[in-house]
FIKOLZA-1660 file (N, C-alpha, C; in steps of 0.1 Angstrom, whole numbers, plus 5000, padded with zeros to 4 digits):
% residues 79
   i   px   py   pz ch aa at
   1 8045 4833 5207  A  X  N
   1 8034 4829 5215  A  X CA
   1 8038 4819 5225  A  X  C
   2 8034 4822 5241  A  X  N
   2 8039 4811 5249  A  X CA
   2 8034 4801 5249  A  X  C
   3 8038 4788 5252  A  X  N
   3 8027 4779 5256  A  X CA
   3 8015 4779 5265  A  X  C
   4 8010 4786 5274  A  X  N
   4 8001 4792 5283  A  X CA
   4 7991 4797 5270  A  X  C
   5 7996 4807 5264  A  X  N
   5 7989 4815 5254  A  X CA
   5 7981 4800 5244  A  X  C
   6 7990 4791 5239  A  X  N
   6 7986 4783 5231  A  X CA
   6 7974 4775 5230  A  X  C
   7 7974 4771 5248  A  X  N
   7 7970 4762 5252  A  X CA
   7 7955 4772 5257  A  X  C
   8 7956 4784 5256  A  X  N
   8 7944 4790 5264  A  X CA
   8 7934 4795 5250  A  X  C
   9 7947 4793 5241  A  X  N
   9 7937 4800 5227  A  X CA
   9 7928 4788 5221  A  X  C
  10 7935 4779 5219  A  X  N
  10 7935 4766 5215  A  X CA
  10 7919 4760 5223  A  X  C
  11 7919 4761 5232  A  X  N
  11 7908 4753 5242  A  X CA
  11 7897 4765 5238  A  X  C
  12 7898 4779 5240  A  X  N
  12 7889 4788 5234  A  X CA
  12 7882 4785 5223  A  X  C
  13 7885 4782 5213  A  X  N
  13 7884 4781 5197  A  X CA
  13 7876 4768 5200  A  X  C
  14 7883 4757 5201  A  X  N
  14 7875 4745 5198  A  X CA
  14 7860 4745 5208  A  X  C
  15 7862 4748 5226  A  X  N
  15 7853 4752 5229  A  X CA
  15 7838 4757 5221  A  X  C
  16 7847 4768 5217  A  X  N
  16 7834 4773 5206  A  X CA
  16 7831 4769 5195  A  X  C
  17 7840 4761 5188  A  X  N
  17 7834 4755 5172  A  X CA
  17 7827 4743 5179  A  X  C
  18 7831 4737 5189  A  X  N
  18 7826 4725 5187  A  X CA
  18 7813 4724 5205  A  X  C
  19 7810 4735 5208  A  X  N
  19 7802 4735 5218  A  X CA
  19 7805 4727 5232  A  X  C
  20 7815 4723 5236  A  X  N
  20 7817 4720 5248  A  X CA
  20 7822 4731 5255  A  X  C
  21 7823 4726 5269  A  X  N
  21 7830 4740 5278  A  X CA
  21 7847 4735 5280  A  X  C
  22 7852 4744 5281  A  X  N
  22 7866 4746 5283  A  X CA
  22 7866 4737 5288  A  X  C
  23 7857 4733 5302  A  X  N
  23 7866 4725 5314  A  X CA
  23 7869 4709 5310  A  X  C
  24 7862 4705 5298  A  X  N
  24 7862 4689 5296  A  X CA
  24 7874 4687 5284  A  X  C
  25 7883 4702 5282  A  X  N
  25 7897 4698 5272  A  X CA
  25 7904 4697 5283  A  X  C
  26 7913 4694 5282  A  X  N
  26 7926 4690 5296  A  X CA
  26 7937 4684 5288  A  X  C
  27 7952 4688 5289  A  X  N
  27 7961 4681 5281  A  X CA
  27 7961 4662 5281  A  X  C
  28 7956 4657 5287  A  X  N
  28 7955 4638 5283  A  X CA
  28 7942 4635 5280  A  X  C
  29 7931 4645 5276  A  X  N
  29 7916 4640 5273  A  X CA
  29 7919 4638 5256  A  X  C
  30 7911 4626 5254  A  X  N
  30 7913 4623 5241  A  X CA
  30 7906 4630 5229  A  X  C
  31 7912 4639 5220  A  X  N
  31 7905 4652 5208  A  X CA
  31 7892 4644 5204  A  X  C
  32 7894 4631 5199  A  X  N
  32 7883 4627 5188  A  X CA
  32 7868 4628 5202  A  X  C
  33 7875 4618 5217  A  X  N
  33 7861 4614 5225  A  X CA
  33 7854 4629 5232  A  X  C
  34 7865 4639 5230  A  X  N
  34 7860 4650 5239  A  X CA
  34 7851 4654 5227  A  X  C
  35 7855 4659 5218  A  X  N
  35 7851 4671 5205  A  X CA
  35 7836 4664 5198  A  X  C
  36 7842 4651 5203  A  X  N
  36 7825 4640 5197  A  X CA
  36 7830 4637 5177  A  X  C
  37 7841 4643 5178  A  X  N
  37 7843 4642 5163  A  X CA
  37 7840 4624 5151  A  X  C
  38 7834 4633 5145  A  X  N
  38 7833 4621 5126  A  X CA
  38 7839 4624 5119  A  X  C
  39 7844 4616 5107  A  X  N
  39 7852 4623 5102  A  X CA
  39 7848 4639 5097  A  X  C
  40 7834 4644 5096  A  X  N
  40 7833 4658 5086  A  X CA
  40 7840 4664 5098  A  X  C
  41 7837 4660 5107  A  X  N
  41 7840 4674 5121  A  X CA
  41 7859 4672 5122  A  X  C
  42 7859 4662 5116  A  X  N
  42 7876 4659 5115  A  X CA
  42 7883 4677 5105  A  X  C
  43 7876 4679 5099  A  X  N
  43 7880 4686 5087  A  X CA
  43 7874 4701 5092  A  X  C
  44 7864 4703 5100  A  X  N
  44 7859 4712 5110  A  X CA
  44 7875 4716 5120  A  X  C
  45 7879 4705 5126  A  X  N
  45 7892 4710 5136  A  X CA
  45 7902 4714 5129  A  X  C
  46 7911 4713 5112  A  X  N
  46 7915 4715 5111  A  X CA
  46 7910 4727 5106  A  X  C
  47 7904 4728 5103  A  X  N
  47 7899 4742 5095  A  X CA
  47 7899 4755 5109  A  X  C
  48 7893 4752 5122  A  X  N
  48 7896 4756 5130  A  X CA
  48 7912 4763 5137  A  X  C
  49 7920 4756 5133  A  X  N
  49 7931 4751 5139  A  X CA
  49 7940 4763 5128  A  X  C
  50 7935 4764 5114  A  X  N
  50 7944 4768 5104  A  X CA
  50 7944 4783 5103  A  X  C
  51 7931 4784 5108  A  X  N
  51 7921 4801 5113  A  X CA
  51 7930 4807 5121  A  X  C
  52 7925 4799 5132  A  X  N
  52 7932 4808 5146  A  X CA
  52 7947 4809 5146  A  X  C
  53 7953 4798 5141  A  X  N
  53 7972 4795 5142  A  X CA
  53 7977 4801 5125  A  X  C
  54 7969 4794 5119  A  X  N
  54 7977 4799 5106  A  X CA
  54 7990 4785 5105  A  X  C
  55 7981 4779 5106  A  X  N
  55 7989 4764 5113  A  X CA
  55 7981 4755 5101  A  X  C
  56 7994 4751 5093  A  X  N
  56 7978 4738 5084  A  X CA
  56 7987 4729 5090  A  X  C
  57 7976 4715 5090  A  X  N
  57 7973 4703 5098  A  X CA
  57 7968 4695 5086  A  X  C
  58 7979 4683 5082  A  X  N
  58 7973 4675 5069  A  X CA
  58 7962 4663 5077  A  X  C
  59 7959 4655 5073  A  X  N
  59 7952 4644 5074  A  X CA
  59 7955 4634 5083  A  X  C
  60 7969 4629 5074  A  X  N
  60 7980 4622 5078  A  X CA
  60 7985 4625 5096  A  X  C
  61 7988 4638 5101  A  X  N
  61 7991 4648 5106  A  X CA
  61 7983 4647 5117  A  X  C
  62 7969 4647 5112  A  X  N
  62 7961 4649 5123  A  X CA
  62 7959 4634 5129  A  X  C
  63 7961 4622 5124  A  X  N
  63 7956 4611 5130  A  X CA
  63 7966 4607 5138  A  X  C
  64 7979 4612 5138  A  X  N
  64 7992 4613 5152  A  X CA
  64 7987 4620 5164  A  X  C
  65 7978 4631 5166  A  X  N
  65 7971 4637 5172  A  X CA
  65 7962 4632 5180  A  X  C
  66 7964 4625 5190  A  X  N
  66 7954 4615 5200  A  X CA
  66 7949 4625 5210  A  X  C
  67 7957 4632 5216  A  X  N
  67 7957 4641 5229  A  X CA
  67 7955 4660 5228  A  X  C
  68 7951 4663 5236  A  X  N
  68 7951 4678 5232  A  X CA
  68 7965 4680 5237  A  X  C
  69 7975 4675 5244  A  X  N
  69 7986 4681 5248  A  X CA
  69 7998 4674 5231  A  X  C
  70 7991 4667 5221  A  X  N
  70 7995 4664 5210  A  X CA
  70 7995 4673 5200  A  X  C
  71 7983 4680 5207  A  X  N
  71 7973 4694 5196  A  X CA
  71 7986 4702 5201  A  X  C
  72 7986 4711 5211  A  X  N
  72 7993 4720 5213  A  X CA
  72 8007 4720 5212  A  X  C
  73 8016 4707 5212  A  X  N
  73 8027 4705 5209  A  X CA
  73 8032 4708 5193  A  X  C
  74 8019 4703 5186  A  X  N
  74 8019 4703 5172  A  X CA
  74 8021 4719 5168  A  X  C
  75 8008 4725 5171  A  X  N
  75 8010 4740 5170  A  X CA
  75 8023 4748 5178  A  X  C
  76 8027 4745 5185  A  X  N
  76 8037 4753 5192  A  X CA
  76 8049 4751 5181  A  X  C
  77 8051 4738 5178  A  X  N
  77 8065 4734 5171  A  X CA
  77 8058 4744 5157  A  X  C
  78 8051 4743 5148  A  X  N
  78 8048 4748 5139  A  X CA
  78 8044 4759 5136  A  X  C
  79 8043 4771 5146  A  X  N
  79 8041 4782 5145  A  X CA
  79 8052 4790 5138  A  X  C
% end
């Protein structure tokens, strides 16, 4: 999967779990301020994330994760 692919699936998915529009992910927008996440919805992204990629994402893992271009780096290397 290319990066293009990653980044287009990736923005799809959360778009839709978490009701925003595509246009307000962007690789330096911050995951927690865009997505509106608490912690339950913390456990919502990864569960999202494990679906679509097949990608598990620990806890630990996810709080390195500031940026969506953090998100997609993460999943690319770990696919």
């Amino acid at each position: 999967m290319t990066r293009e692919e990653i980044v287009s699936k990736v923005n799809a998915v959360l778009a839709e779990e978490f009701e925003v529009e595509e246009s307000v992910i962007s690789p330096d927008a911050d995951i927690r301020k865009t997505l509106e996440l608490d912690s339950l919805r913390l456990v919502d992204l990864i569960s999202a994330i494990q679906v679509a990629f097949g990608v598990k994402v620990t806890t630990e893992e996810l709080h390195l994760l500031t940026k969506f271009s953090d998100l997609y780096d993460y999943i690319e290397k770990n696919l």
